[in-house]
C-alpha angles and dihedrals in degrees: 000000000000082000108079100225104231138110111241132165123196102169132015112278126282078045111216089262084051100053085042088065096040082063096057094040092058089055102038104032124071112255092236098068104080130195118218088205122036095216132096128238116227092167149006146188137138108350098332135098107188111198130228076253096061086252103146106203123197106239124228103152094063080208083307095306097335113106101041091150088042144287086268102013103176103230088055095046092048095046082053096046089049094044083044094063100045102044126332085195155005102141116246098246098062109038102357128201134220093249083071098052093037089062089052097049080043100050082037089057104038104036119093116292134031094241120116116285149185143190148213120192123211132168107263148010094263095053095048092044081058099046088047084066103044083052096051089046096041077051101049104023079230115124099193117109121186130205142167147274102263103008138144133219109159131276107277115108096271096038090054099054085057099061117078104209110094100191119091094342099063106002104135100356104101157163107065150201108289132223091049107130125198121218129186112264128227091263101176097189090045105038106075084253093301109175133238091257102037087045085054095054089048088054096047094044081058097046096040090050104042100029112017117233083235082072100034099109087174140004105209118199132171100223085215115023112236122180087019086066114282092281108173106202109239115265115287092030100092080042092052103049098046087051089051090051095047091056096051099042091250122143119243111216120186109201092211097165090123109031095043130109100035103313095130099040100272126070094265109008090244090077089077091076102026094252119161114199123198092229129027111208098202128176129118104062089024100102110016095261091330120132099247139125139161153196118225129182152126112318106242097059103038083056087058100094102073122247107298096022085095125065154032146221096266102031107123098013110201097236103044089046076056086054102044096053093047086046092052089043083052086050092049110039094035097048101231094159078075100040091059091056088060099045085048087052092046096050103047089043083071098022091066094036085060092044090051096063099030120062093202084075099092094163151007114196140144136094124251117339090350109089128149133200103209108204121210134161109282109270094016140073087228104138110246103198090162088065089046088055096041085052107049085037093064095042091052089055096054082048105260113139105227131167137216132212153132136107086282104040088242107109131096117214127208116201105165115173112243086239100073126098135233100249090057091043091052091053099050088055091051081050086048094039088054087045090058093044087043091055088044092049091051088049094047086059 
């Protein structure tokens, strides 16, 4: 690893080159666009950012989900050097190239089912959510989609009418795309201990009553929720839902961006409970930090939208087709799926050892290296977004990378690469463990 692995902090954080370029960045870069961190990367590679200040930060947002091989994974680095120097470019739809076509036969050949498939690739998470959706209505005739309570979908017009989170996703961008139809999710901690079937029925009730499944062209679902909060439905409702689907010609759509290539523990997280959709919605840890994403279903009704109704300029890009299919060869040949189950057994060993002894640990979920701490007032389930904002704050400041979400604010996210060792993972929890003594020490004064 050219990166040494190691935390190590050399200034205060943000460092004095840093707040230099957050100077430029205020008056250069739209306000809209927000940092998490204040600090800039120079460099990156297994679990380590290192900043333009010689800070080295442990890394446990992957660039929330991105980089799940590593921010340079050799393989990766070298399959982009070599695409680099032949074309950068020609777009797809005018002379393709077989990188194109390889990530196809590979996503045909790796997503949920044996049935035929194909596959259209696009840039990011958002584009190929919405695509998913002109496929599955080019396939019905039906124009309905249904999502979730507290999902997310991306930020275009479509996409945003999907989540369900206003601030700061939708707030003063409406309106928004019509005939998108929100059910109640499988929320176990939540739910008074509903279980996966009974939360189905609760969802379709909902679905047959307000919109008809006569007029449902795609239920979209997240099989674990991300920005939402990491919510993994109880166990039967996936399978619910794709059953009832089946039975009313609707198309079944898992937005796996975020939980895809290895990042629960199985390669999508969909496998867990043997759940074939009808279309795979992939970007994030598709192509090692690339722009790339995909959708990916049963032939006959991905070839529903007529030649030219599919596509893009950039779709496929040449280099980042190079990336994927060295990413999914590192998944492969390295065993990350493993990995992640190591890294999952590692984090909720600790994790649960913190929530036993402190009350504002409502809840530990997740799958792989996609676990969530949920905090919450001691002796309630009342959201406490102020202590998951203390907390990540003051890791953050001893230079541990750690992420928010959730509908309330009040979740902490742990996105670790699966890169990273054990040694640098257990570092960053005795980093997050201070942060929480530190926040209880504030409240005690």
């Amino acid at each position: 690893m050219s990166v040494p692995q190691r935390r190590h902090l050399t200034t205060p954080l943000p460092g004095p080159r840093s707040q230099e370029l957050m100077a430029r960045k205020s008056a250069a870069v739209a306000g809209g666009v927000g940092t998490t961190m204040p600090v800039f990367a120079a460099q990156a590679g297994g679990g380590v950012v290192v900043d333009v200040d010689g800070n080295s930060l442990i890394d446990l947002g992957s660039g929330i989900a991105v980089t799940t091989v590593g921010n340079s994974a050799p393989r990766v680095v070298a399959a982009v050097q070599e695409q680099v120097a032949a074309f950068t470019h020609t777009c797809f739809m005018v002379t393709p190239y077989e990188g194109y076509v390889a990530v196809a036969e590979a996503l045909n050949r790796l997503t949920p089912g044996d049935h035929e498939k194909r596959t259209a690739l696009f840039n990011s998470g958002a584009e190929a959510v919405e695509n998913a959706v002109k496929i599955a209505r080019a396939h019905t005739g039906r124009q309905a989609v249904v999502v979730f309570d507290h999902a997310y979908h991306g930020r275009t017009n479509l996409t945003m009418a999907m989540t369900a989170k206003s601030m700061p996703y939708k707030q003063g961008f409406g309106p928004f795309a019509s005939e998108v139809y929100r059910a109640p999710l499988s929320y176990p901690f939540r739910d008074g201990g509903l279980d996966g079937a009974t939360a189905a029925a609760r969802a379709l009730d909902v679905v047959e009553k307000q919109v008809g499944a006569v007029n449902v062209a795609a239920v979209v679902v997240e099989p674990i929720q991300g920005e939402g909060g990491f919510i993994e439905p109880a166990p039967g409702f996936l399978p619910a839902l794709a059953a009832w689907c089946r039975e009313n010609g609707v198309v079944f759509v898992a937005d796996e961006v975020q939980t895809g290539f290895a990042r629960t523990g199985d390669l999508f997280a969909c496998d867990r409970e043997g759940v074939v959709p009808d279309l795979v919605v992939t970007a994030k840890g598709i192509a090692g930090g690339l722009p790339l994403s995909a959708v990916t279903g049963r032939a006959e009704i991905m070839d529903a939208p007529h030649a030219g109704g599919l596509g893009g300029t950039y779709g496929g890009n040449p280099l980042a087709c190079a990336a994927a299919l060295a990413a999914i060869e590192t998944v492969e040949q390295d065993g990350l799926v493993e990995r992640a189950r190591a890294v999952e057994a590692f984090l909720k060993e600790r994790l649960h050892a913190l929530q036993a002894r402190d009350a504002r640990v409502g809840d530990v979920r997740g799958r792989g290296a996609m676990i969530a701490v949920e905090l919450v007032r001691p002796g309630t389930t009342d959201p406490d977004p102020d202590l998951a904002r203390a907390v990540s704050a003051a890791a953050h400041a001893e230079g541990v990378i750690v992420l928010t979400c959730g509908t309330y604010g009040n979740v902490l996210r742990l996105l670790p690469p699966l890169a990273i060792d054990d040694t640098l993972l257990g570092e960053g929890l005795d980093v997050l463990e201070a942060a929480f003594a530190s926040t209880l020490v504030g409240a005690a004064q």
